[in-house]
N, C-alpha and C positions, 0 to 999 in steps of 0.2 A: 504494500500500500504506500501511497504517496499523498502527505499533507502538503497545500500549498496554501502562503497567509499572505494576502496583499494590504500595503498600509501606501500612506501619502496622498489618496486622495482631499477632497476638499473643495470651496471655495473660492474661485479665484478672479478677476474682474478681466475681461475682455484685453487678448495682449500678453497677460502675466502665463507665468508658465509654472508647473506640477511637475516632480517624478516621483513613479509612481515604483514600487517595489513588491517586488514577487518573490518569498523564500518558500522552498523546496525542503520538504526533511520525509524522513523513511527509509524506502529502498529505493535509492537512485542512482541511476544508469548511468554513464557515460555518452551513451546515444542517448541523443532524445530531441526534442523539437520543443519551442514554448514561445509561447504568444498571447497576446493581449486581444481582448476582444471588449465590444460593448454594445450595452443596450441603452439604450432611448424609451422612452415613457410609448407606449403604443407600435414601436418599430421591432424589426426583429434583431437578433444578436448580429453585429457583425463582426469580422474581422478588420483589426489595426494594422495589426505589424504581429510577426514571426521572426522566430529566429531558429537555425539548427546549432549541435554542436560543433558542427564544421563551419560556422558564421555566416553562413548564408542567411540571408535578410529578405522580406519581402514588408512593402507596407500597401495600404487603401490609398488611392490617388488622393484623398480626404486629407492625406494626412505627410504625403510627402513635401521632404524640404519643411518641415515644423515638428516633429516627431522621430524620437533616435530611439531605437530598443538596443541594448546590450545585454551582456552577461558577467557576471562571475564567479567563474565553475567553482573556483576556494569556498565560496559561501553558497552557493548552489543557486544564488538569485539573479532573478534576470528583472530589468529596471524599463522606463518608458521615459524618456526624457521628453515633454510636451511643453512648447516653444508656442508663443505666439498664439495663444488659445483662443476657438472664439465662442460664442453662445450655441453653436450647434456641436460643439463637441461635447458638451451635457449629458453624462449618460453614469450607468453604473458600469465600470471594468472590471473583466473578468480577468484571471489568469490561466492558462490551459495548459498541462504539460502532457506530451506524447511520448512514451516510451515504451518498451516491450511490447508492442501493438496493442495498448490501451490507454487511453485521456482520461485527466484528473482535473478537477477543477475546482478554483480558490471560490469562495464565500463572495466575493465583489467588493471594491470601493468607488462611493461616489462622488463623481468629480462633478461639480456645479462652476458654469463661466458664466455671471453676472454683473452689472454694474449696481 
């Protein structure tokens, strides 16, 4: 089994930026895949940004050039560095990690961009 705890969400006013953090504890792989995901009040979940163990990155065109995901394998946490935020990036994020050909997923934090 694999617990994942995401914190750093919050409040932030149109422009300001969040990161957002995902730790990993249990049994965990060396392979794996993990990415941030969100939902919006009435919309469905979607995908932000991914990332593999090998660093390959993929993000939502939503979200390129303002949004950096990394990792660090030491502490097993992978981060969402969110730049330039604006009111429709609003939503509760998830964390998801992929490994042994099974996804785990964090509790959610909610990020709110208001003035």
């Amino acid at each position: 089994q694999v617990q994942l705890v995401e914190s750093g969400g919050g409040l932030v006013q149109p422009g300001g930026s969040l990161r957002l953090s995902c730790a990993a504890s249990g049994m965990i792989f060396s392979i794996y895949t993990m990415g941030w995901y969100r939902q919006a009040p009435e919309k469905q979940r979607e995908l932000v940004a991914r990332i593999t163990s090998g660093g390959s990155t993929n993000y939502a065109d939503s979200v390129k050039g303002r949004f950096t995901i990394s990792t660090d394998n030491a502490k097993n946490t992978v981060y969402l560095q969110m730049n330039s935020l604006k009111p429709e990036d609003t939503a509760v994020y998830y964390c998801e990690r992929i490994q042994g050909g099974r996804n785990y997923w964090g509790q959610g934090t909610q990020v709110t961009v208001s003035s």
